[in-house]
C-alpha positions in Angstrom: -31.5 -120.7 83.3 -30.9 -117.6 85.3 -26.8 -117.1 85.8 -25.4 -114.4 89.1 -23.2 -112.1 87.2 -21.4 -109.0 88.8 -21.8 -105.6 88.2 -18.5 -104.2 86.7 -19.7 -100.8 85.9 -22.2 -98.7 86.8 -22.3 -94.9 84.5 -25.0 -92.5 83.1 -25.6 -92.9 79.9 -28.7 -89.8 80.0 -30.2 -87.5 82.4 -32.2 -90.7 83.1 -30.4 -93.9 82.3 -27.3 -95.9 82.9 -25.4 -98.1 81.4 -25.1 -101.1 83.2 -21.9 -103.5 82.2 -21.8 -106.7 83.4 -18.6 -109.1 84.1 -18.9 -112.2 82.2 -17.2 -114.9 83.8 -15.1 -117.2 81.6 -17.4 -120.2 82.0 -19.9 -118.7 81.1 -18.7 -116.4 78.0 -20.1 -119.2 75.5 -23.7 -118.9 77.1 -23.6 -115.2 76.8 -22.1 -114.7 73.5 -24.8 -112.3 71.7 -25.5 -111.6 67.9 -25.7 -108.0 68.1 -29.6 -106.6 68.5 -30.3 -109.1 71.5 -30.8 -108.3 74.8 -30.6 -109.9 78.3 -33.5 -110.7 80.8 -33.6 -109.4 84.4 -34.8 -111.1 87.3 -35.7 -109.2 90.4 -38.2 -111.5 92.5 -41.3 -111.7 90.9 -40.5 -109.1 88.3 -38.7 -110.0 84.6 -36.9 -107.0 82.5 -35.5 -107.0 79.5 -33.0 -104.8 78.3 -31.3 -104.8 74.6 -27.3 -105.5 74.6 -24.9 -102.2 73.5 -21.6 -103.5 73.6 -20.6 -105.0 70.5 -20.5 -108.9 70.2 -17.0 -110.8 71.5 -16.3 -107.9 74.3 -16.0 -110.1 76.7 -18.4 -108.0 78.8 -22.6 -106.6 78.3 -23.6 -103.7 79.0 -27.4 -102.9 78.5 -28.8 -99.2 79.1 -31.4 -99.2 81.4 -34.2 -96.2 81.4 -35.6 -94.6 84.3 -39.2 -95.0 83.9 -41.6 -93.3 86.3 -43.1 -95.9 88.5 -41.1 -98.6 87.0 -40.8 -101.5 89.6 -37.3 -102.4 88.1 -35.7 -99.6 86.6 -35.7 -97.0 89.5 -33.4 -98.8 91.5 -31.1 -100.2 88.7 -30.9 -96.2 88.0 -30.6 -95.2 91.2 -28.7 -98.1 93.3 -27.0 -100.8 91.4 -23.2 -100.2 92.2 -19.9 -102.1 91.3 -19.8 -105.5 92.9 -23.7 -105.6 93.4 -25.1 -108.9 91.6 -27.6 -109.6 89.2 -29.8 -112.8 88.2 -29.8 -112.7 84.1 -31.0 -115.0 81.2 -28.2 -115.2 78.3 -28.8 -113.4 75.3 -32.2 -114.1 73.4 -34.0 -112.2 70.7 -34.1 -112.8 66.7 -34.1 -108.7 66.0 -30.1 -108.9 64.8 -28.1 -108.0 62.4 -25.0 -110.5 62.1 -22.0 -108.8 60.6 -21.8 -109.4 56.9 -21.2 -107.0 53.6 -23.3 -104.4 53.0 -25.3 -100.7 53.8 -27.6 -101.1 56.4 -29.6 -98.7 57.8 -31.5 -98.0 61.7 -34.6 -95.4 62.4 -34.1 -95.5 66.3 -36.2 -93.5 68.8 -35.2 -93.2 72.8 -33.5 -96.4 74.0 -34.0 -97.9 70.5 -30.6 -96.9 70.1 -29.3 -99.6 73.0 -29.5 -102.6 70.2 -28.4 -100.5 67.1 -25.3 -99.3 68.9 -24.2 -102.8 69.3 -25.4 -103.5 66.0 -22.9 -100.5 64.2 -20.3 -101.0 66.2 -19.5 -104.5 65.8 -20.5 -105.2 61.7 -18.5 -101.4 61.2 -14.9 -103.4 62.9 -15.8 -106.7 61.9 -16.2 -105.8 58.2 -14.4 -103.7 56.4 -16.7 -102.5 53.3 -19.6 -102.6 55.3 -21.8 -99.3 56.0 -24.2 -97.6 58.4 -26.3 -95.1 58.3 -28.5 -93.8 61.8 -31.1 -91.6 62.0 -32.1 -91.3 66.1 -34.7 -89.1 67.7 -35.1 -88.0 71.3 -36.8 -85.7 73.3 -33.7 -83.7 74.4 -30.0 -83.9 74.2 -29.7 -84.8 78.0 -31.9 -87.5 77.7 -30.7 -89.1 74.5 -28.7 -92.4 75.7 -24.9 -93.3 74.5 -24.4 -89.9 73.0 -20.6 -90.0 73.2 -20.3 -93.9 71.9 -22.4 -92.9 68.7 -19.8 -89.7 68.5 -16.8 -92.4 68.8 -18.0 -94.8 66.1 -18.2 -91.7 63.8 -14.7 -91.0 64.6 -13.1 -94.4 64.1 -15.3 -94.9 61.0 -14.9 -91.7 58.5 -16.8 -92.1 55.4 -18.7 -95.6 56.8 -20.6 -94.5 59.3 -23.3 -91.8 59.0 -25.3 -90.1 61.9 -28.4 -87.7 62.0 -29.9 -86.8 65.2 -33.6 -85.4 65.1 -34.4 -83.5 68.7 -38.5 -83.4 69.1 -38.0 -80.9 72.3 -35.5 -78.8 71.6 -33.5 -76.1 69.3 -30.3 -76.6 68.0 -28.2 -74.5 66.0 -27.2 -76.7 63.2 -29.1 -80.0 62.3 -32.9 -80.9 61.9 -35.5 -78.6 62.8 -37.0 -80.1 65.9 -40.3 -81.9 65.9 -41.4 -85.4 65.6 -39.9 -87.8 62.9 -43.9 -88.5 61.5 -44.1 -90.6 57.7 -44.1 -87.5 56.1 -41.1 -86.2 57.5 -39.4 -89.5 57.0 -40.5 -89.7 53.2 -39.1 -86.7 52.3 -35.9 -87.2 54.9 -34.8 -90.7 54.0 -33.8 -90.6 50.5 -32.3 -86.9 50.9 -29.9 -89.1 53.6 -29.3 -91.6 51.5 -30.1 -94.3 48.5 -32.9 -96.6 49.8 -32.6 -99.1 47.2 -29.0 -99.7 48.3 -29.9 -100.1 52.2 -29.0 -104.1 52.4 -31.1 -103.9 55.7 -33.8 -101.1 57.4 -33.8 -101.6 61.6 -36.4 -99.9 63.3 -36.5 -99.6 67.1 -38.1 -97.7 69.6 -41.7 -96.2 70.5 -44.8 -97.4 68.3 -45.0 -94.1 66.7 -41.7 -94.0 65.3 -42.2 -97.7 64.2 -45.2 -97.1 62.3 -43.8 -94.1 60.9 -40.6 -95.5 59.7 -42.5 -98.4 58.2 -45.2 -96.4 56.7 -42.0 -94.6 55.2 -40.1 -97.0 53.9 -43.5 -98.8 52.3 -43.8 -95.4 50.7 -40.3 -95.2 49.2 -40.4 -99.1 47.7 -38.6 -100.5 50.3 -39.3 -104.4 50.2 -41.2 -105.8 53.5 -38.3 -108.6 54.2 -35.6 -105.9 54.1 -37.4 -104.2 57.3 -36.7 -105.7 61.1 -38.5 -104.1 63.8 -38.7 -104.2 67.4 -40.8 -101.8 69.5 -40.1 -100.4 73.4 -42.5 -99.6 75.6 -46.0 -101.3 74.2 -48.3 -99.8 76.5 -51.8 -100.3 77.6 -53.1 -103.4 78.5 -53.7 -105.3 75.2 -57.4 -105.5 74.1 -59.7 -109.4 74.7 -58.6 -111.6 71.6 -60.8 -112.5 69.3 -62.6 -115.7 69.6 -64.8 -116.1 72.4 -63.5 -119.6 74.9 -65.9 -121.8 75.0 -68.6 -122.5 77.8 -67.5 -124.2 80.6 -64.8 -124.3 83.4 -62.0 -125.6 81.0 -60.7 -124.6 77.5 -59.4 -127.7 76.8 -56.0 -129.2 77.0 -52.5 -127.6 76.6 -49.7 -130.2 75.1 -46.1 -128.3 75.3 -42.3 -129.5 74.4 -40.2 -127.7 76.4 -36.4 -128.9 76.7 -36.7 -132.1 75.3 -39.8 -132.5 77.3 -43.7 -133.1 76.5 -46.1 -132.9 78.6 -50.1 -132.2 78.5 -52.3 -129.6 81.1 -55.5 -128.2 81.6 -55.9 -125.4 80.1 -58.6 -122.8 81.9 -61.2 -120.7 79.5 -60.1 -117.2 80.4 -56.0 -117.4 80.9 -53.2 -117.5 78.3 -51.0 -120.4 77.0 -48.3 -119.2 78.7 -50.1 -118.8 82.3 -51.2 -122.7 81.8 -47.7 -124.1 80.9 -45.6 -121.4 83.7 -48.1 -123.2 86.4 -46.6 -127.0 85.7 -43.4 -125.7 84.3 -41.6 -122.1 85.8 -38.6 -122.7 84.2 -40.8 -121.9 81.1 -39.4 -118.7 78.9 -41.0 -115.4 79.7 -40.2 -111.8 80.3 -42.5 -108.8 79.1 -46.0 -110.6 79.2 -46.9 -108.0 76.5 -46.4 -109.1 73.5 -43.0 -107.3 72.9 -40.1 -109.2 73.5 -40.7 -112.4 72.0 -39.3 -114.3 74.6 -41.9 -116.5 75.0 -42.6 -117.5 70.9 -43.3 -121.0 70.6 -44.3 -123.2 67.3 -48.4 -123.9 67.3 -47.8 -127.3 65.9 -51.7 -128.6 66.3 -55.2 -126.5 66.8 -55.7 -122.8 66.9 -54.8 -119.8 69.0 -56.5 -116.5 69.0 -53.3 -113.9 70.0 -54.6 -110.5 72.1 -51.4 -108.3 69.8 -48.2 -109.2 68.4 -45.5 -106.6 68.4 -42.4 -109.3 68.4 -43.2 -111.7 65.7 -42.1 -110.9 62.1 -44.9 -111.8 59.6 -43.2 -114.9 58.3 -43.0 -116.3 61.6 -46.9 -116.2 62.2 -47.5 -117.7 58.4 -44.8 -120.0 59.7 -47.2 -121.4 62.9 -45.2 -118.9 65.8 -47.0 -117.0 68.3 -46.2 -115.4 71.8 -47.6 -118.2 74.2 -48.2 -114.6 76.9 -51.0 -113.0 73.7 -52.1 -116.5 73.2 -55.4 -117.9 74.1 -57.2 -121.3 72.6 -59.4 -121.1 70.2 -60.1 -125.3 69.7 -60.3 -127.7 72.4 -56.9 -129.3 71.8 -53.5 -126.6 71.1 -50.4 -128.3 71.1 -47.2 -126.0 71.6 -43.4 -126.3 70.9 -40.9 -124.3 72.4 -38.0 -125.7 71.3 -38.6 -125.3 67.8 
């Protein structure tokens, strides 16, 4: 359920970003108490955003940072126009890419606003554990364009010795630092374990741009990392994802959708050439969804009967697809009966 909450504060947080902080009201704090790494859905008309938490968890507040992409339908105006007192429609916090404070080194590769979710992430395990540890290694074009410079800069300060930054430019000299240029697997091979011991890292987070991801996971494959140690969670996807496999069968219908949703069961047509999600959103809107693309994971749901061919999969960890989850938007049927659960 979509809740109105008001815009508190409005400030840049790049040449071409702000961060947006939203006022929680106190019936509501419970519904939009995060686990740092979640983020917050959008609604502006037809059009659903998503937007990754940076505040650290029990503020009392959420602020997200919000990119100015060119042509984006969404982010121009919150940019450009969203003031103090304006009001937003937003989903509370969602997303299983988190890190809950506990004991331990961890680690985050982040790339452009793939910082927004580690921030939060740092900030709240570095005060809410005392022998914990971080170490972040960001990359961004520029420094004008790299987002929450001076909140990075202050956890370094209240956290000597705990918390440990590098920031890789891929645009731009600097006097001291990295050379500048892309953070690529080799460069992250030989980079990583002069920054620091990978066998201790409790837990790798990877965020940002599919380069970077595939980088930083080629990486840390490289360096004997184990595979459940690694959580990732890409921005910005893309192109339009490619025809699934599986061809739908003849006919005018696919079959028939059955989906739990809220307590709720209920069975649909299901039309050859649309996804899962576009059958269940046209009996039930109040269905989860943001992206459409595969990358939030918003709209994961349990496949608890028949099979489901998915178009790409950038949100789902691989023991959540062995363990029957896919992303009803990538999700087409493959056998004439697909039964879904959402509440699972």
């Amino acid at each position: 359920m979509f809740h109105p909450l008001t815009v508190a504060r409005a400030e840049p947080a790049a040449e071409d970003a702000v961060a947006l902080t939203l006022a929680v009201p106190p019936p509501l704090r419970a519904a939009f108490r995060h686990v740092p790494g979640q983020h917050l859905t959008f609604r502006h008309g037809a059009l659903r955003r998503t937007y990754s938490i940076a505040s650290p968890a029990g503020a009392g507040h959420v602020t997200v940072g919000i990119r100015h992409l060119p042509g984006g339908a969404f982010s121009g105006g919150a940019a450009r126009e969203l003031a103090p007192g304006d009001t937003v429609h937003v989903l509370p916090p969602r997303g299983r890419f988190t890190l809950p404070p506990r004991p331990g080194h961890f680690a985050a590769v982040a790339g452009g606003s793939g910082i927004t979710p580690v921030l939060s992430m740092a900030a709240t395990l570095l005060a809410a554990e005392p022998s914990a540890r971080f170490t972040l290694l960001r990359s961004d074009r520029s420094a004008a364009s790299a987002m929450f410079l001076d909140e990075v800069a202050d956890l370094k300060d209240r956290h000597p010795g705990r918390f440990q930054s590098l920031h890789a430019l891929t645009r731009e000299e600097r006097g001291a630092g990295l050379a500048p240029g892309r953070l690529d697997e080799h460069r992250l091979r030989a980079l990583l374990p002069a920054l620091l011991r990978c066998a201790d890292v409790a837990g790798w987070y990877l965020c940002g741009p599919p380069g970077l991801i595939d980088a930083a996971r080629g990486a840390l494959r490289a360096l004997g990392v184990p595979r459940e140690r690694v959580r990732t969670e890409l921005f910005h996807a893309g192109a339009t994802p490619p025809a699934p496999g599986g061809a739908p069968r003849p006919g005018g219908a696919a079959g028939t959708l059955t989906a739990t949703l809220d307590g709720r069961r209920a069975s649909w047509p299901v039309a050859a050439d649309e996804t899962l999600l576009t059958a269940v959103l046209r009996n039930r809107p109040d269905a989860p969804w943001a992206c459409r693309g595969g990358v939030c994971g918003t709209c994961r749901a349990r496949l608890t009967e028949g099979r489901v061919a998915m178009a790409r999969n950038f949100a789902l960890e691989e023991s959540e697809v062995a363990a029957g989850y896919v992303l009803a938007c990538q999700s087409r049927p493959l056998t004439e009966r697909v039964e879904l659960d959402f509440d699972a």
